[in-house]
C-alpha atoms as one frame of an Amber mdcrd trajectory, in Angstrom:
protein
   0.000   0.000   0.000   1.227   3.481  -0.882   1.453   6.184   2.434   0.699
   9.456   2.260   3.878  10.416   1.221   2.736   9.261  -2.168   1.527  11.858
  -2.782   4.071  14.386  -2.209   5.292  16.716  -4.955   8.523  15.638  -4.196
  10.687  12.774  -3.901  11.732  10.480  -0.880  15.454   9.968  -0.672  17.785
   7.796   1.652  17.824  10.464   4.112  13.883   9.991   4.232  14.088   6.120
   4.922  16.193   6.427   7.320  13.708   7.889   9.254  10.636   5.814   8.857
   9.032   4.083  11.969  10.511   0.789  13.035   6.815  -0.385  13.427   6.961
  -4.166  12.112   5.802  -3.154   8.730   7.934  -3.285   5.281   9.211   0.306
   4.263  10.702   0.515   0.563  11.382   3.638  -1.324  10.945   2.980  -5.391
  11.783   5.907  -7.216  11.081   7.984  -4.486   7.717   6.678  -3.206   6.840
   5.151  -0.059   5.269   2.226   0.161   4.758  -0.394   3.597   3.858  -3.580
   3.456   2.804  -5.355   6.781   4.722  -8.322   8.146   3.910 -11.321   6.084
   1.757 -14.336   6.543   3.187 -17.942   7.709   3.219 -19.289   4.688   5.341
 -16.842   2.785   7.937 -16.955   5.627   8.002 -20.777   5.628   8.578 -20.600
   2.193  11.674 -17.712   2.448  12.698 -20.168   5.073  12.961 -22.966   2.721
  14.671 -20.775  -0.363  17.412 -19.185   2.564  18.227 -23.187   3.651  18.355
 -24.564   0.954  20.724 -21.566  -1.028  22.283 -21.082   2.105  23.450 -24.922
   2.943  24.601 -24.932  -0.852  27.111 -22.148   0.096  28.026 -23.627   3.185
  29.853 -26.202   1.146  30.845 -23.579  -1.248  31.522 -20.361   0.785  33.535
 -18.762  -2.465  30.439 -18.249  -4.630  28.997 -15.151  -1.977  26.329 -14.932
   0.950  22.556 -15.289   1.047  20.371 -12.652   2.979  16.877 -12.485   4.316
  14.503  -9.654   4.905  14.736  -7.229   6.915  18.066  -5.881   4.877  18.258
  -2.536   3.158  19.369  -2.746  -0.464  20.182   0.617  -1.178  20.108   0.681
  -5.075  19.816   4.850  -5.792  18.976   7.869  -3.381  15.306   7.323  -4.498
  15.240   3.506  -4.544  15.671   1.762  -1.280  14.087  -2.155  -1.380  14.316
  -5.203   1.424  13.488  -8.440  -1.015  12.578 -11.031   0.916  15.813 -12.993
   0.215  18.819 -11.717  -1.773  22.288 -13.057  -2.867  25.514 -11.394  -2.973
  28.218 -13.110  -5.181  31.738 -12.649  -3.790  32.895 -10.574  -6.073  30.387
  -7.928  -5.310  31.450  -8.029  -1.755  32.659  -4.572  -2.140  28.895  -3.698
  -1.952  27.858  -4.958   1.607  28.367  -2.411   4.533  27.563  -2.625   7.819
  24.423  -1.255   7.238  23.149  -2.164   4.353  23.765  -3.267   0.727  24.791
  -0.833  -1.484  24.075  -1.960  -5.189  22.361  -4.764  -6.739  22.325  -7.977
  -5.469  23.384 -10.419  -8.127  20.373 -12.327  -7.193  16.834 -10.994  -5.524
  14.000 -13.452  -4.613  10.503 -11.894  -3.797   7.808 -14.402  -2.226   4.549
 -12.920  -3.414   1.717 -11.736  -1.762  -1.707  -9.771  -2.192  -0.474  -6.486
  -1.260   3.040  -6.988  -3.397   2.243  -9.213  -6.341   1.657  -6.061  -8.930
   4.843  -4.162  -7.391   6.856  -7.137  -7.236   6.165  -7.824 -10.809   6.037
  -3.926 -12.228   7.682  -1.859 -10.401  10.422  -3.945  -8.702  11.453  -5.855
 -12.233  12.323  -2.353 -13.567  14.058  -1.237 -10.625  16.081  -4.058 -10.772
  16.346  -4.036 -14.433  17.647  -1.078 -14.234  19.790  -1.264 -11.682  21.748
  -4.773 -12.627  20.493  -6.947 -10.802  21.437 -10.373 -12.448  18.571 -13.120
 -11.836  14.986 -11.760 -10.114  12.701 -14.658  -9.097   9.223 -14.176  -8.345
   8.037 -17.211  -6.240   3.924 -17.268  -6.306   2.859 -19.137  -3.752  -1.045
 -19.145  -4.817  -0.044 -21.163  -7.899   3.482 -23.089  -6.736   5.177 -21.471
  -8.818   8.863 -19.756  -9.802   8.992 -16.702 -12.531  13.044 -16.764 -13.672
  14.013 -13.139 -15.151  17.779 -12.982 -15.894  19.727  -9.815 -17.514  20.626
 -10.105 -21.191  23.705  -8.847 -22.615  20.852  -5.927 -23.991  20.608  -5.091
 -20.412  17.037  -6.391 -19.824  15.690  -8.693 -17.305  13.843 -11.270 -19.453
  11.810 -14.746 -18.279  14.059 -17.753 -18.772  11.451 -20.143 -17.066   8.458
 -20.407 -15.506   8.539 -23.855 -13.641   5.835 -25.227 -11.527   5.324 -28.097
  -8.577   2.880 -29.492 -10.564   5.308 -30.173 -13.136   7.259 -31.765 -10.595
  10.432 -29.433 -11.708  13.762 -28.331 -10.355  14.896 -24.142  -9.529  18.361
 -24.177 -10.744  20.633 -20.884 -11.551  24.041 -20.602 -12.976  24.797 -17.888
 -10.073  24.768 -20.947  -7.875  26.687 -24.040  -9.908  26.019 -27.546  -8.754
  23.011 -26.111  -6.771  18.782 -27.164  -7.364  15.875 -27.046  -5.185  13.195
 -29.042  -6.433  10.074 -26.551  -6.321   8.294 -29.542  -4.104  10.633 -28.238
  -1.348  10.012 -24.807  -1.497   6.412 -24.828  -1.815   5.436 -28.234   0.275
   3.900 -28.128   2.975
């Protein structure tokens, strides 16, 4: 949901955020517009559970591809574009980007677990942002229809769908970011 500040003449920056309530709910900045989400429901989180194991036992075994993050984690991607995906994934050699506050530039990978209030965001307005901002794979998990959106950037610079795999299908998440890893979408979305 869009606050108030929405509909401001001008807009939000960093130095806005920054600033913003520490009330439980979801504050992101996209091209300088607020917008809060409230805290998520159980089965999202069991689901960003699942994604966060099962990338983040992969890189216990393989520490020198990066690190895996979960929400709440600034990702500070422009003064007017400030986003906390649910889960995110910094390869090592963007290490240069993590802080001690926050992530400062794309993510090589962002995961957002949709949801009622986000699904039209997530898809629109996020996908651009990260478009154009670099980021390097974007899934959108959909937990209403078990399923995994894969955008990754083109040489063109665009994020474009590479798959669209399902549980029904019985198929496997895979991603060249992570080599030798797969997470059959059974385990992600099973309950």
């Amino acid at each position: 949901m869009r606050s108030p500040a929405a509909h401001m003449a001008t807009r939000l920056t960093y130095d806005d955020f920054v600033h913003f309530p520490d009330d439980g709910n979801r504050h992101e900045v996209i091209d300088g517009v607020h917008y809060v989400t409230p805290s998520p429901e159980v089965r999202h989180q069991a689901i960003v559970v699942r994604l966060v194991l099962g990338i983040g036992n992969h890189l216990q075994s393989n520490p020198h591809l990066g690190r895996v993050f979960v929400a709440p984690l600034d990702v500070v991607l422009s003064h007017h574009d400030i986003v906390e995906p649910d889960v995110l994934f910094v390869a090592t050699e963007q290490a240069a980007i993590l802080t001690e506050k926050n992530v400062q530039g794309p993510p090589a990978l962002v995961i957002e677990v949709l949801s009622h209030s986000t699904r039209k965001r997530d898809a629109q307005a996020k996908r651009r942002l990260f478009e154009r901002s670099g980021v390097r794979e974007y899934w959108l998990v959909d937990p209403e229809l078990d399923t995994v959106q894969v955008l990754r950037m083109t040489p063109q610079g665009k994020l474009l769908r590479v798959a669209e795999l399902s549980m029904e299908n019985d198929e496997t998440l895979t991603t060249p970011l992570l080599p030798d890893w797969a997470l059959a979408l059974r385990d992600i979305f099973g309950e």
